[in-house]
Every structure is written in C-alpha cells, then in structure tokens.
C-alpha positions in Angstrom: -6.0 -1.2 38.9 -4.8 1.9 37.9 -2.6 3.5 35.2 0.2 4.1 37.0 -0.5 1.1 39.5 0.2 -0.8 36.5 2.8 1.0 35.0 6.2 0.1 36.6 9.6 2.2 36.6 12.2 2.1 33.6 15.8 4.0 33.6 16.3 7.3 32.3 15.6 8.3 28.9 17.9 7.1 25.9 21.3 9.0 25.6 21.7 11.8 22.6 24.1 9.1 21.2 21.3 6.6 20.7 19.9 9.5 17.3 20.8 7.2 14.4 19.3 4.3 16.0 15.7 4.9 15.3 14.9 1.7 18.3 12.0 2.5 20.3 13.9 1.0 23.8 11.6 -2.1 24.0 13.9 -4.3 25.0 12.1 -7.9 24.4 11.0 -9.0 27.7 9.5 -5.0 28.4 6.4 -6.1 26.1 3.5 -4.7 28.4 2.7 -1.4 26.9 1.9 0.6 29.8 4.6 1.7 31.9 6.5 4.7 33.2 8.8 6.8 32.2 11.5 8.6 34.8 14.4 11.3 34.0 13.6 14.0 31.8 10.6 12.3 30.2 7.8 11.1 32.4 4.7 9.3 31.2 3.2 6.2 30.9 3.5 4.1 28.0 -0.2 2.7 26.7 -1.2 1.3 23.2 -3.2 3.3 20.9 -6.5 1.8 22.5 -5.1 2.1 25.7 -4.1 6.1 25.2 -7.8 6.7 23.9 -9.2 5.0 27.5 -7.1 6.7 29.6 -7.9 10.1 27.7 -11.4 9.4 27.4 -11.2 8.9 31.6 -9.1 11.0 32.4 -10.1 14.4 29.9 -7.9 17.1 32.5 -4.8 14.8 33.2 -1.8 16.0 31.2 0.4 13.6 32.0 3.0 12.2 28.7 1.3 9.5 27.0 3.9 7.5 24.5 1.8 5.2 22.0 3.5 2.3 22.1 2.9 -1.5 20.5 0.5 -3.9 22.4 1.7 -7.1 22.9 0.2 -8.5 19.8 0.1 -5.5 17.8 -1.2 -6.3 14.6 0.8 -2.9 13.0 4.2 -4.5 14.5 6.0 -5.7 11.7 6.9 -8.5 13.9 3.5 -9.8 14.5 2.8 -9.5 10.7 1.8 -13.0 9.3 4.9 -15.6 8.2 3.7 -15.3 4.5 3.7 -11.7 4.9 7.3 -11.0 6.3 8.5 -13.6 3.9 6.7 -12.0 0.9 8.3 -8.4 1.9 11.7 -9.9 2.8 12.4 -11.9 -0.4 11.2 -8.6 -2.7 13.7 -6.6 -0.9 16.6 -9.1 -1.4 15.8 -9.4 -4.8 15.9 -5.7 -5.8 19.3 -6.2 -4.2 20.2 -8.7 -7.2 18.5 -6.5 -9.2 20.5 -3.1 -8.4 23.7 -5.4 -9.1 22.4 -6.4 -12.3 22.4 -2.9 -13.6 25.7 -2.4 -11.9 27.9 -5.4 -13.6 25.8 -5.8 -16.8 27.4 -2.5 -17.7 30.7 -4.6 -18.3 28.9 -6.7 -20.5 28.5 -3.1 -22.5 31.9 -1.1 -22.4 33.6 -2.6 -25.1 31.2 -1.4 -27.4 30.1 1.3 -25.8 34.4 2.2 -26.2 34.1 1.8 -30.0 30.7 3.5 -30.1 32.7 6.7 -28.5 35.8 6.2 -29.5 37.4 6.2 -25.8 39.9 4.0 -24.2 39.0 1.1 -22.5 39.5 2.6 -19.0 37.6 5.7 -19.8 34.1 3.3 -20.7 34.9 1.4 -17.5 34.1 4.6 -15.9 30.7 3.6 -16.2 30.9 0.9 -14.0 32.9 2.4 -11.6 30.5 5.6 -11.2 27.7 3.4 -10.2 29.5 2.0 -7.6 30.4 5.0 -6.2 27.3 6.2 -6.7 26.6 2.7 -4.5 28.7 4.6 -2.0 27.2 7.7 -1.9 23.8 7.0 -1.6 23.7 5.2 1.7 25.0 8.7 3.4 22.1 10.3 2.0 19.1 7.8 1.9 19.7 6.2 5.4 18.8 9.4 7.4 15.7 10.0 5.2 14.5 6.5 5.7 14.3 7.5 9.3 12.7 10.8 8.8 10.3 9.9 6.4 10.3 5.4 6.6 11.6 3.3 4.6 9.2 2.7 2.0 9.4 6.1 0.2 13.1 6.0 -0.1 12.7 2.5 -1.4 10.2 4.5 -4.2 11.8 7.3 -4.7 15.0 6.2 -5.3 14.5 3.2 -7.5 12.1 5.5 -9.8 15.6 7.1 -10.3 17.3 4.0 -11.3 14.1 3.4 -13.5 14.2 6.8 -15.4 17.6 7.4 -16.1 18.0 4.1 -18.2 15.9 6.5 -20.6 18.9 8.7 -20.9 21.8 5.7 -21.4 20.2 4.1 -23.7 20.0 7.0 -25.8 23.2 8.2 -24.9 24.6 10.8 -27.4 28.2 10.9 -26.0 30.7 9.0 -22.8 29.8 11.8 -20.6 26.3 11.2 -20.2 26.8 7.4 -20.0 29.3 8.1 -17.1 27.1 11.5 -15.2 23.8 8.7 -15.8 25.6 5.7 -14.3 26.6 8.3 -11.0 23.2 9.1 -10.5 21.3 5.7 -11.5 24.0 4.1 -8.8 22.9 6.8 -6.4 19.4 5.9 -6.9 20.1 2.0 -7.0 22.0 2.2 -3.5 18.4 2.1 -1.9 18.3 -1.9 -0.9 21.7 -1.7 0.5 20.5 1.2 3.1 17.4 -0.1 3.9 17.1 -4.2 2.9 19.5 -5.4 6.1 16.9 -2.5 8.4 14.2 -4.3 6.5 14.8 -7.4 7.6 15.4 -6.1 11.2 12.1 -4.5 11.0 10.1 -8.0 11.2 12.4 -10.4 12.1 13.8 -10.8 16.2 17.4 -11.1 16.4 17.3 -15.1 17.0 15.0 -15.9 14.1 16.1 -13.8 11.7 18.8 -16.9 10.4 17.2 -17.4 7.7 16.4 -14.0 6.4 19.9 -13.1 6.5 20.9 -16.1 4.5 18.5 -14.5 1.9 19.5 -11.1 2.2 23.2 -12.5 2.1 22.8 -14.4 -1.1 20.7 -11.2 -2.5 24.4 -9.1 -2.2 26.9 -11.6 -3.4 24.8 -13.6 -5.7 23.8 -10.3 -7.7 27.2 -9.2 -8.8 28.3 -12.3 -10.5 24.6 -13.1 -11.9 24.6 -9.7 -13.7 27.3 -11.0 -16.3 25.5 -14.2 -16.9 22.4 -12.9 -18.3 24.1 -8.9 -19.7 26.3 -11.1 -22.0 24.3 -12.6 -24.3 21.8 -9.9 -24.5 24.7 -7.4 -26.1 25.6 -9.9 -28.2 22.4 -10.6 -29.6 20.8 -7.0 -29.1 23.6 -4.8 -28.9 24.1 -2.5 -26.1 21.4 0.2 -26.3 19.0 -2.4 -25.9 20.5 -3.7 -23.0 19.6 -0.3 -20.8 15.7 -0.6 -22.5 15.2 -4.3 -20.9 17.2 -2.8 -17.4 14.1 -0.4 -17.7 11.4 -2.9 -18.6 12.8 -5.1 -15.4 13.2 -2.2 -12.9 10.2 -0.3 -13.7 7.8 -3.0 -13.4 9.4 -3.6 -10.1 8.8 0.0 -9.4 5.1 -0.5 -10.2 4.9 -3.9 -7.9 6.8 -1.5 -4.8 4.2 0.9 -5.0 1.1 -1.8 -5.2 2.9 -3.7 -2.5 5.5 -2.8 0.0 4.3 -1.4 3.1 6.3 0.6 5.9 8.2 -1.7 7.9 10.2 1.2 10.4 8.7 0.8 14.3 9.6 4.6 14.7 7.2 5.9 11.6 4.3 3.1 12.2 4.1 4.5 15.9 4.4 8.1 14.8 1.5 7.5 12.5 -0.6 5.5 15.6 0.4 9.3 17.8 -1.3 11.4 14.4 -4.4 8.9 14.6 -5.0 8.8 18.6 -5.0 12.4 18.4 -7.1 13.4 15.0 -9.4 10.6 17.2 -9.7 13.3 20.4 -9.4 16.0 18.2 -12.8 15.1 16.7 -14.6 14.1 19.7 -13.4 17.6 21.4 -13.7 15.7 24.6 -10.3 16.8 26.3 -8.5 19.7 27.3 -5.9 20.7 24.5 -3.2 19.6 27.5 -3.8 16.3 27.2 -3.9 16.5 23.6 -0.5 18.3 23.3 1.1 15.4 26.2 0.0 12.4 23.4 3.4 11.4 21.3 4.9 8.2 20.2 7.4 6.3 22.2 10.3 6.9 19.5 9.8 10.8 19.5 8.5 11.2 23.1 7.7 14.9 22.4 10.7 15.7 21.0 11.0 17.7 17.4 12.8 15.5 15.2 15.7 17.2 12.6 16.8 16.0 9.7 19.8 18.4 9.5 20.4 16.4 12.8 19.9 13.5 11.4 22.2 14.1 8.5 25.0 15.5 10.5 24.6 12.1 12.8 24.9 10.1 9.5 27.7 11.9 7.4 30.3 12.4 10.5 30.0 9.2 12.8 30.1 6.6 10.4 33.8 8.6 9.9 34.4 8.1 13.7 33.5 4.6 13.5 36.1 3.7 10.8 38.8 5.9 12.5 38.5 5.0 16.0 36.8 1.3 15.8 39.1 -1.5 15.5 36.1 -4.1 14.6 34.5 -1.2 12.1 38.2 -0.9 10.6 38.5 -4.5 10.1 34.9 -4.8 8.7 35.4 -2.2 6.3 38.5 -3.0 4.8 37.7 -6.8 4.3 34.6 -5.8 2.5 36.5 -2.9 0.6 39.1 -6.6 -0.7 36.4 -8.3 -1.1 33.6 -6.0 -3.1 37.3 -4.9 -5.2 38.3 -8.6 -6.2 34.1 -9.2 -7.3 34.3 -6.4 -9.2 37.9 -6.2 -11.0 36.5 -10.0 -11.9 34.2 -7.9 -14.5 37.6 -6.8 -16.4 39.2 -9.5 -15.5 37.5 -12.6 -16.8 37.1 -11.1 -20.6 41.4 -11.6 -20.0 41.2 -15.0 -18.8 38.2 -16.6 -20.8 37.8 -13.8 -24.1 40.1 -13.2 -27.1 43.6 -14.4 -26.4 42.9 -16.8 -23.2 40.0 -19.1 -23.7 38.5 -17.2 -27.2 35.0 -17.0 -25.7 32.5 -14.5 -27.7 31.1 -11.5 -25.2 27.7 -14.0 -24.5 30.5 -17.3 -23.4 32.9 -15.3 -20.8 29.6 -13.9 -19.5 28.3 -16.7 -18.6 32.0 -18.1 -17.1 30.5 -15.9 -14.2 28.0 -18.5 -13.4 30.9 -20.4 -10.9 30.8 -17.0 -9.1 27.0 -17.0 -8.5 26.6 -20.7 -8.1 29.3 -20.8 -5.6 27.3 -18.4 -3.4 24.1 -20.4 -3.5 26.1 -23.2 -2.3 27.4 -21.3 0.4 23.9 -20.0 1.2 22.7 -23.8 1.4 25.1 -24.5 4.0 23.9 -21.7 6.1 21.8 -23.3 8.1 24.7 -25.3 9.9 26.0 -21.7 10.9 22.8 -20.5 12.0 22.2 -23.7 14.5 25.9 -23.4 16.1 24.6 -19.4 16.5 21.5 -20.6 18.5 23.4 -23.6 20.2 25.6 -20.3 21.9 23.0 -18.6 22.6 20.6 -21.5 24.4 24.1 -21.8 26.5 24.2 -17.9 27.4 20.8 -18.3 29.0 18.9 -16.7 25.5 21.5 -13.5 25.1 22.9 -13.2 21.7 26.8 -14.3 21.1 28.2 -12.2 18.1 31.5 -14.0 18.1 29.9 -17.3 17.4 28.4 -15.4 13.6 32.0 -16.2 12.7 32.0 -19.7 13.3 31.9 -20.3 9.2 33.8 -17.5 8.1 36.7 -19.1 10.0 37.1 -21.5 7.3 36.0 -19.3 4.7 38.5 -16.7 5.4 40.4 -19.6 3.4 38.6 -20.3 0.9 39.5 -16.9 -0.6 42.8 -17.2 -1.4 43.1 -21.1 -2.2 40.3 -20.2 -4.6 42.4 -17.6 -6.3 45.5 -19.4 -5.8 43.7 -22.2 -7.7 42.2 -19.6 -10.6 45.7 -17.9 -10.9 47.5 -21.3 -12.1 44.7 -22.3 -14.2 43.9 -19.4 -16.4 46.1 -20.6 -19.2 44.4 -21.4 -22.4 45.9 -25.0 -22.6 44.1 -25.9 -19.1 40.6 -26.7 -19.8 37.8 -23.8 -19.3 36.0 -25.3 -16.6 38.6 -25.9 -14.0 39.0 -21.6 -13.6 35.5 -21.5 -13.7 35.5 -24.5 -10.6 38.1 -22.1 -8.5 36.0 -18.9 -9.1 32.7 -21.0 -7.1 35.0 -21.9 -4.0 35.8 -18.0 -4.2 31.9 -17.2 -4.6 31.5 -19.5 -1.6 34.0 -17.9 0.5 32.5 -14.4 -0.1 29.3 -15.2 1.4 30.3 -16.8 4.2 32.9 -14.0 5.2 30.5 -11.3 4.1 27.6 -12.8 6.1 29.5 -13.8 8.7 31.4 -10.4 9.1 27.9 -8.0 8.8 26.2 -10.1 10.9 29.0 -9.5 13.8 29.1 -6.0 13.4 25.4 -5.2 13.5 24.9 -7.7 16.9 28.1 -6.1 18.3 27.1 -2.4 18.1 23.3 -3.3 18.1 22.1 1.1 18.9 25.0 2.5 16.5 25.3 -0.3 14.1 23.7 2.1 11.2 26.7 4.0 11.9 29.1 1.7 11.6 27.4 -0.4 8.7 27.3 3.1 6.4 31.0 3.2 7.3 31.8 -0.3 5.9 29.4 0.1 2.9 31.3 3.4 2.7 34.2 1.9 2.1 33.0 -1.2 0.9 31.7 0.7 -2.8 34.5 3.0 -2.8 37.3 -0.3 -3.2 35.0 -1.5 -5.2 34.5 1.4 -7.3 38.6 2.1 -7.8 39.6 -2.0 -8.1 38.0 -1.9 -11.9 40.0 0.9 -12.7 43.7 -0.8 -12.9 42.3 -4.2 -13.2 43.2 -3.8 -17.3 46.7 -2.8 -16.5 47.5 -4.8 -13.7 46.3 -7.9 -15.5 47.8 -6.9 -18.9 51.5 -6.3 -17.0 51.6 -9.2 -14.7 49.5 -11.8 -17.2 46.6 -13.7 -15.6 48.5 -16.3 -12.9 50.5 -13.9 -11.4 48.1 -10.7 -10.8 45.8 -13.2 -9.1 48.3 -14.1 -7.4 49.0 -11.2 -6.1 45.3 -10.9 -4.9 45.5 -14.4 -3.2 48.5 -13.0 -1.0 46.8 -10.1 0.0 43.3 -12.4 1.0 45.8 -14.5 3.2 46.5 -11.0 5.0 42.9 -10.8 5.9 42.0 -14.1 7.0 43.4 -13.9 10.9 40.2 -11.5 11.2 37.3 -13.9 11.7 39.7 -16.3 13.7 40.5 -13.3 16.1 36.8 -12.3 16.4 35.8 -15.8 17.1 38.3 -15.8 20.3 38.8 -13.1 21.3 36.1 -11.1 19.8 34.9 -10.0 23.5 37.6 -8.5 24.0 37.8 -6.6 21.4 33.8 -5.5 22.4 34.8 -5.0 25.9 37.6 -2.3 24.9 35.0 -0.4 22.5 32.7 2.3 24.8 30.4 1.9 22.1 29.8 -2.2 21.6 30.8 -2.1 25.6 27.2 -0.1 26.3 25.5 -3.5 24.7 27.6 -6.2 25.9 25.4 -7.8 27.8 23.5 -9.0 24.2 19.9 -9.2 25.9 18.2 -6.6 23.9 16.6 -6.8 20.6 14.6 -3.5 20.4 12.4 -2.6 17.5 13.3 0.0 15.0 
C-alpha cells in the first residue's frame, strides 16, 4: 500500500484564529499518523520513522511531510508512564502552593516590616499587593513564550526569578525595594498559573484528567490560606528577614529539582524537535534532494515561520476581547476577581477578627486560624470525585462527547456555601463567641472556593477548547488584579464597619454571584450556542494535543 493510498483526506487547514492554541488538530479518533493534507497545505502526515522511510524511498519527491505522533508515541506526553505523568503533575501543582506561599506569607511580615520602615500599614501591604499583580502581569507575558520556546524554560526561567530576588527582600534597605522586589518576584512566580492547567492538558485526555484537576485545583486554593499557617510562626520566632532566606532555601531547591527533572510536556515543541531530528538524520546521510529536505516540518508549524511578536499581539489583545464581548468569559472573570479578593483581604482581615482587640492571638496564633481556610479546600477536594463521575455519567450518555455544563454540577451548591459561610464568620467574630466557631465558617468558605473555582475553570476551558488560553489569561487577568486591589481597603473597610458587618457586606455581594453556576448548568448551551467562538466547538468531540 502506498503513502498516499493510505493516507486519507482531512478539511482545510486550521483558521488564523486557532494562533494561541498551540493544538496540533488531532482530534482523538484521527490517531493514524499518515494522512493528507488539502487546502493551502498539502502533505501527508507520517511519524518520525515513517518520514525517514518515505524519504529514504522516495529521495526526489517533494511533497510536505508533517512529523506527527504514532499511535503509541513514546515522546507523547500522553503515552508517558502513569507514575511519570503523576510525578510531573503533582510537582507542578505544588509549585502552585508554593508561589502562594511567598505571596500570603508576606502578611505574616508587614506589620513589622511597617515598624522597620516606619510606613503606614497600607503602604507595607503594598507588598502583597504588588505580587499579585505581578501574578497578573506575568501570565500576558510567559504564556506566549511557553509556546514559542515550551513550557519547561519558562517554568526555569521564571522561578529562578522568584528564587533570586528573595536575596534583595531580605536584605531590604528601605519600603521601596520591598515593594519593586515583590512586583518582580510575583512576575516571576506567576509561571504555574500560565503553564500548570496546560501542563496537565499536555498528558492528561479530556475524560481522564478528573483527577488531575482535583490536584491542580487544591494546588490554587489550598496555597493561599496555607501560606499564613506556616509564615506566622516563623516571624515570630525568626523575625521577618529570615522569613524571605527560608522562601529562598524552599524555592531554590525546587529550582534545582525543575532543572534535574521536568521535562517538556507542549505537543507543539516535542514535534518541532522530532522535524530538527528527521532532518539533521537526512542531512547526514546526503541521500535526498534538498527539496524534500526543505518539504519536512512538524504538523503544528506545517512550514510556516512562527512569530512571537505574533504571538504576543494574539495574547495581550484577545484575552481583552474575550472579557468585553464573552458573556461566559465575563462571568468567569468577575467571580474569580470576588473570589481571589475575599481570599486575599482575609490576610488583613483575620489579624482584626482573631489578633489584638478581637480574639488577642500573637502573629504565630491568627496565622494559624487560616488552617479552616486550607482544610476546608482539602475537604472539598475529597469530595471531588462524586463531581467527576456525574461529569463522565453525561458524557457516557452523549455517546463519549464532553458536556461542559455538567462541570457545574457541584458548584451549584457551592455557589452557596460562599455567602452562608461568611454570613456565619460575620456574626461570630466577636471576642465573646469562642475562636473556633469563625474558624468552622471560614472551612465551609474554603470549601465553596474550590468547588466554584474548579467547577467554573473547568467550564470555561471545555467550552472554548482552541481559544481557552485566551479567555483563561483574561479571567487570571482579572482574577490577580481583584485580588491585588481587595487588600488595599480591607484595613479601612473592616476598621469602619467592625468585623460582622463588613463581612456582611461580602456575603451580599457572593449571593449576587451565585445564579452563575445554576444558569450554566441549564442553560449553559445556550449560552455556547450564541458565542461564534465556543459555537466553532460545540459539538465537544475533540480533545487535540497541545
């Protein structure tokens, strides 16, 4: 049988609007890696052993050749063992705890770092703030070069810079360089949230990747809490400069274990590196014409020059489009944007409720009142796996297509959770009520933010599938930007209204939020239909590789 005998036809090449994506166009049941290609690209589509046969045979035919995956390509991240894709998935999540541990143990730090300084209390909480939206910034910048150049040396390059400049806090000679550092190091740290969720897409299929998002998940909203927990208590007992010197001990040898350990995980690079190989391969055997050598590419590229400034311009303006034109984006970001603010004002907030004047705990105590936060998620997390079987019950019944509104089957419920949970932590933060009832509400709020966040990302990326970079930078966008502004009033806000009422205030405005999941759960295909964007993947049977 011949090449093209074997090959068989496919549509048209992949619209301009499919740049950000990085997906090869495999869909999942388009595994045989010789085919052909029709419209403005035609060629056949072989392995790398399969593109050095047909070369080899064929020395004068110039017809494309795109280096695809075999079947059971053992450079797929896919095909990679279990062990291996577990081992790589769990490392990533946890330099997502990790990055929030240097974001919120800087709370643990601003009262002294105020005195050390002499500055207000809202000028040292700058330094919290500037990492997030640093945390905002970074994802604009470091997604389009973890396509151009994979995601490993963005995930190197970028934490070496949350590694170095705890060099610079810790010997911090005035507020200014604490505040420029924390800009930068959140820049730097912003790395797993632009490339862990592509991570985990890279080796995980769409219908088995439950329980890698339920890590990933519980990497982003048990981190934040967590950070207080352990930052407290080393102040106290160290003091704060000592505090940056451990962040440096933990993240460097992190850094060190990245470098040792983490291989490339984007389909697009892996096959543009199997392209370089098949042809050094012919180049040094000199046994065919330099046309056939010029016609080998891989099937991301297909011949074409890739541009970052492209690239860049792709990433910085149509995440903007998303949020101003996409009702699901819209609703995405802003939930996130409540959410990410509430978790974060919680870092000024609780040294109110449980420090000097409310409960009297010492800096290490209120620190570790954020342990209901962080167990609350974990409990969340354990439950996960009831969401994740309705999730593949849908899509048994849909014949094996993915259902995005059924990802909000949990969040339904906790949508709710939210504000009872702060309802319950507004009217209990009086010092006469005992400690650990607050500390109760705040877990049922740690629980409802991982099932709404989870629940929320999850339906945006199966919704948009192609352009779901795009509108995931323009939720994180948003997202870190709340979250960066929602510590910066939280002292004045909670001082004005006391404790019960400016939670309050927060558990009205949850209650304004919690129709979303509901509508997306029925009548979220609606909502899909009426987007041109989700519309161009509403049919949910494609899962390509990255």
């Amino acid at each position: 049988m011949t090449d093209i005998q074997h090959a068989h036809v496919r549509p048209a090449t992949i619209d301009e609007k499919h740049d950000d994506s990085g997906k090869t166009s495999l869909s999942p049941g388009d595994e045989s890696p010789s085919r052909l290609e029709v419209g403005a690209d035609i060629g056949l589509w072989l392995s790398e052993e399969e593109t050095l046969a047909r070369a080899r045979a064929h020395p004068d035919d110039a017809t494309p050749i795109f280096v695809a995956f075999a079947t059971h390509d053992v450079d797929n991240p896919r095909n990679w063992p279990k062990w291996k894709k577990w081992y790589i998935t769990c490392f990533a999540s946890f330099l997502n705890v990790i990055t929030c541990l240097c974001a919120g143990g800087y709370s643990s730090a601003s009262s002294d770092i105020a005195t050390r300084f002499s500055v207000s209390a809202e000028v040292a909480t700058l330094g919290l703030s500037m990492y997030i939206l640093g945390f905002a910034l970074g994802p604009m910048v470091l997604a389009p070069l973890s396509e151009y150049y994979g995601r490993s040396p963005v995930y190197i390059g970028s934490w070496f810079i949350l590694v170095i400049f705890q060099i610079p806090l810790a010997l911090a000679p005035n507020i200014e360089t604490v505040i420029i550092c924390r800009l930068i190091q959140g820049f730097g740290g912003s790395a797993p949230l632009s490339n862990t969720g592509g991570t985990v897409s890279d080796l995980w299929e769409r219908n088995e990747s439950g329980k890698a998002m339920m890590v990933y998940g519980a990497s982003s909203t048990f981190g934040p809490p967590f950070a207080l927990v352990l930052s407290g208590y080393i102040v106290q007992q160290l003091g704060w400069h000592m505090l940056f010197w451990i962040f440096m001990i933990i993240t460097g040898g992190l850094w060190v274990i990245m470098v040792l350990t983490l291989p490339e995980t984007r389909h697009s690079i892996i096959l543009e590196k199997k392209a370089k190989r098949v042809r050094k391969t012919l180049a040094k055997e000199g046994a065919v014409s330099p046309a056939v050598f010029e016609n080998i590419s891989d099937a991301h590229n297909k011949a074409e020059k890739r541009s970052i400034h492209t690239l860049f311009a792709v990433n910085l303006t149509r995440p903007i489009r998303f949020l101003l034109t996409e009702p699901i984006t819209m609703g995405a970001a802003a939930y996130n944007g409540f959410i990410y603010g509430i978790v974060y004002l919680f870092n000024t907030a609780f040294p109110i409720v449980f420090g000097p004047g409310g409960h009297d705990f010492n800096t290490g105590e209120w620190g570790l009142a954020f342990l209901g936060l962080a167990l609350g998620t974990l409990a969340a997390a354990a439950c996960h796996p009831l969401q994740e079987r309705y999730y593949l019950k849908c899509v048994a019944a849909n014949n094996g297509k993915g259902v995005p509104e059924a990802r909000m089957y949990q969040a339904r419920f906790g949508a709710f959770l939210l504000p009872i949970s702060l309802f319950w932590f507004a009217w209990t933060s009086y010092p006469s009520i005992p400690w650990i009832v607050p500390i109760i509400a705040s877990a049922f709020f740690g629980a409802g933010i991982y099932i709404v966040i989870l629940g929320v990302l999850n339906y945006v990326v199966d919704s948009y599938q192609t352009y779901s970079a795009s509108a995931l930078a323009g939720v994180i966008l948003v997202r870190n930007v709340v979250g960066a502004g929602f510590p910066l009033f939280a002292a004045q806000m909670y001082g004005k209204l006391g404790p019960e009422w400016a939670s309050t205030l927060l558990a009205f405005l949850s209650i304004i939020f919690a129709p979303i999941p509901i509508w997306w759960f029925y009548r979220g295909e609606q909502l899909r239909m009426k987007s041109p964007w989700a519309r161009e993947h509403f049919g949910q049977d494609e899962d390509a590789p990255h």
